[in-house]
C-alpha positions in Angstrom: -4.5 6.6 -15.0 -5.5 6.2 -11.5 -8.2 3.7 -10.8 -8.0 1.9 -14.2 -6.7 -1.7 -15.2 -5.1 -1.9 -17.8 -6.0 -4.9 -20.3 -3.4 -4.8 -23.9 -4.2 -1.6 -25.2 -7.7 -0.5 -23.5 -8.3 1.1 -20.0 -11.0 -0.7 -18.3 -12.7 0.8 -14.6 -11.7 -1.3 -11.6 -14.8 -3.2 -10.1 -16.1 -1.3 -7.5 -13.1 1.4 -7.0 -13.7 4.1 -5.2 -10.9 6.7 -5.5 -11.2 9.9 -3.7 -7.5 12.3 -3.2 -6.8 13.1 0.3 -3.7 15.4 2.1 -1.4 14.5 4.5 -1.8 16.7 7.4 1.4 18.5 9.1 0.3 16.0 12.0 0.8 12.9 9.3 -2.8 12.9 9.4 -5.4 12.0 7.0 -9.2 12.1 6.9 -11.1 9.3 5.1 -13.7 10.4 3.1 -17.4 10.3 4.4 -18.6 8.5 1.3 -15.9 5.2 1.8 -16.2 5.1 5.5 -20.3 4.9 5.0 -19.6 2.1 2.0 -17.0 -0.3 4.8 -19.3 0.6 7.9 -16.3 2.8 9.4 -17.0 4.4 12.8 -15.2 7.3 14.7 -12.3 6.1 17.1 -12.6 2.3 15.0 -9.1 1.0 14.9 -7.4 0.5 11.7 -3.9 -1.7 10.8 -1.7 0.7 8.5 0.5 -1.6 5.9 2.9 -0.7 3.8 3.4 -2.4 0.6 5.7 -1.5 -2.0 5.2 1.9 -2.7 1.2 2.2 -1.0 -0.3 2.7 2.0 -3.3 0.1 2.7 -5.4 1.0 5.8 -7.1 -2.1 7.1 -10.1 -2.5 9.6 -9.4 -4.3 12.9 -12.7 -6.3 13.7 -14.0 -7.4 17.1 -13.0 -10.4 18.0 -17.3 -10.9 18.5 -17.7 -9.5 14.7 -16.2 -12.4 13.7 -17.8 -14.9 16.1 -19.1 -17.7 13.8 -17.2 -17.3 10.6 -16.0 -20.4 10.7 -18.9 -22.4 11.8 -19.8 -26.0 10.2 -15.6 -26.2 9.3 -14.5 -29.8 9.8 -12.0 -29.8 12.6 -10.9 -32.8 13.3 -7.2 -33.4 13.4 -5.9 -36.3 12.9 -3.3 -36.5 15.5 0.0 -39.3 15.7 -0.3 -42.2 18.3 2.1 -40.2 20.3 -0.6 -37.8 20.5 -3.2 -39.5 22.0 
């Protein structure tokens, strides 16, 4: 069943899924449902990676380079580097 996991014998719900069906447009278009594109903060003309793995299609935001300004702040990065480095 779609949107299930599977654990021995009972179905149990995904965490979180939200499954919605969508058509493939003569174009090889398809729309996004409102409803998900309000839950991941999708915008009109936002950029998105296309993937395909195995046998599915994953559709994956491209963020700004300044959304993601900071994420890796207080990370230790100091190298150590070989003498032939210094």
């Amino acid at each position: 069943m779609a949107g299930r996991g599977v654990a021995g014998d009972e179905v149990t719900p995904l965490p979180e899924a939200a499954i919605n069906l969508v058509e493939i447009s003569a174009k090889y278009e398809v729309a996004i449902p409102r409803s998900i594109c309000e839950r991941l903060g999708l915008k009109p003309g936002q950029t998105l990676q296309v993937i395909a793995i195995g046998d599915r299609v994953e559709l994956i935001p491209v963020r700004s380079t300044r959304s993601v300004r900071g994420f890796v702040r207080g990370i230790d990065s100091h190298v150590e580097r070989g003498t032939d480095r210094e």
